[in-house]
C-alpha positions in Angstrom: -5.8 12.9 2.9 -3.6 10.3 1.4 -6.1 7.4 1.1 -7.6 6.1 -1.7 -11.3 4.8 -2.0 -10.6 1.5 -3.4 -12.3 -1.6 -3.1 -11.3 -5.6 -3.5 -11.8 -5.8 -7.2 -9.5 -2.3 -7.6 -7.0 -4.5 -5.6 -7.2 -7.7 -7.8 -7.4 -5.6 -11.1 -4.1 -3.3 -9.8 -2.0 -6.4 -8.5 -3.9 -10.0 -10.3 -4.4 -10.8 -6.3 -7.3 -11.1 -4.3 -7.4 -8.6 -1.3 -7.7 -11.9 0.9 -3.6 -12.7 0.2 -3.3 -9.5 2.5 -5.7 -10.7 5.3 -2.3 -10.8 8.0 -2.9 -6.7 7.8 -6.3 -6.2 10.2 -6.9 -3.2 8.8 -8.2 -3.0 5.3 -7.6 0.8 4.8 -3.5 -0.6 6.0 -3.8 -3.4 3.8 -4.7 -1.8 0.4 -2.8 1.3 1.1 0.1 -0.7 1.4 -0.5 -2.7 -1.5 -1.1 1.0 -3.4 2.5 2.1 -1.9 4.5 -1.1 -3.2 2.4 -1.8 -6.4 3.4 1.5 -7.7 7.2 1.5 -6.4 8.0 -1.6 -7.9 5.7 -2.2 -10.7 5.6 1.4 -12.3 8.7 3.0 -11.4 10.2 3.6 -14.6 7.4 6.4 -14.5 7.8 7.4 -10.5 7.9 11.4 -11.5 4.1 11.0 -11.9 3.0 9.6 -8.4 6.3 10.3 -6.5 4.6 12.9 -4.3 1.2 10.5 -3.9 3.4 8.0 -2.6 4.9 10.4 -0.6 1.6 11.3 1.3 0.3 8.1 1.4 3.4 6.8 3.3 2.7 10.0 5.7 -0.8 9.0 6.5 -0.5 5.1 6.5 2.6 5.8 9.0 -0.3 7.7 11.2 -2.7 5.2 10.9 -0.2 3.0 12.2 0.3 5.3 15.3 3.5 6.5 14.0 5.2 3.2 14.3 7.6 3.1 11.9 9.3 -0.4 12.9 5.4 -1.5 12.0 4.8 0.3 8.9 8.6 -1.2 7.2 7.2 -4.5 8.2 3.6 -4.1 6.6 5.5 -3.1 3.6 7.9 -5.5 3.3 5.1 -8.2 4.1 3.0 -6.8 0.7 6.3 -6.8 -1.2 6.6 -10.6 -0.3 3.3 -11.2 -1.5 3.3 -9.3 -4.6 
């Protein structure tokens, strides 16, 4: 469905930061799908072929989870990419 079941420490081990620099997203599902969604397009994207389509959904479904707010999911974005 475009979410993964991850946790704090999957958070801290995938970007050396605790889950807690994200606590301006309410959400947590928001806040660590986001971080997913940035880690792997600017940390990994010399190998993007592999989790191009992943990203893809996950953008989908974080966009719906945001009630389709687009203006609101480019500024959770950008706000991860800050803190990354």
């Amino acid at each position: 469905d475009g979410l993964w079941d991850l946790n704090e420490k999957d958070i801290e081990k995938l970007t050396g930061k605790s889950l807690a620099n994200f606590s301006q997203i309410e959400n947590p599902k928001v806040a660590m799908l986001a971080i997913v969604i940035i880690t792997l397009e600017t940390r990994y994207s010399a190998v993007s072929l592999m989790w191009h389509g992943v990203i893809h959904k996950a953008r989908k479904r974080l966009l719906e989870l945001l009630g389709n707010n687009a203006d609101q999911l480019r500024s959770i974005l950008e706000m991860v990419c800050q803190q990354l």
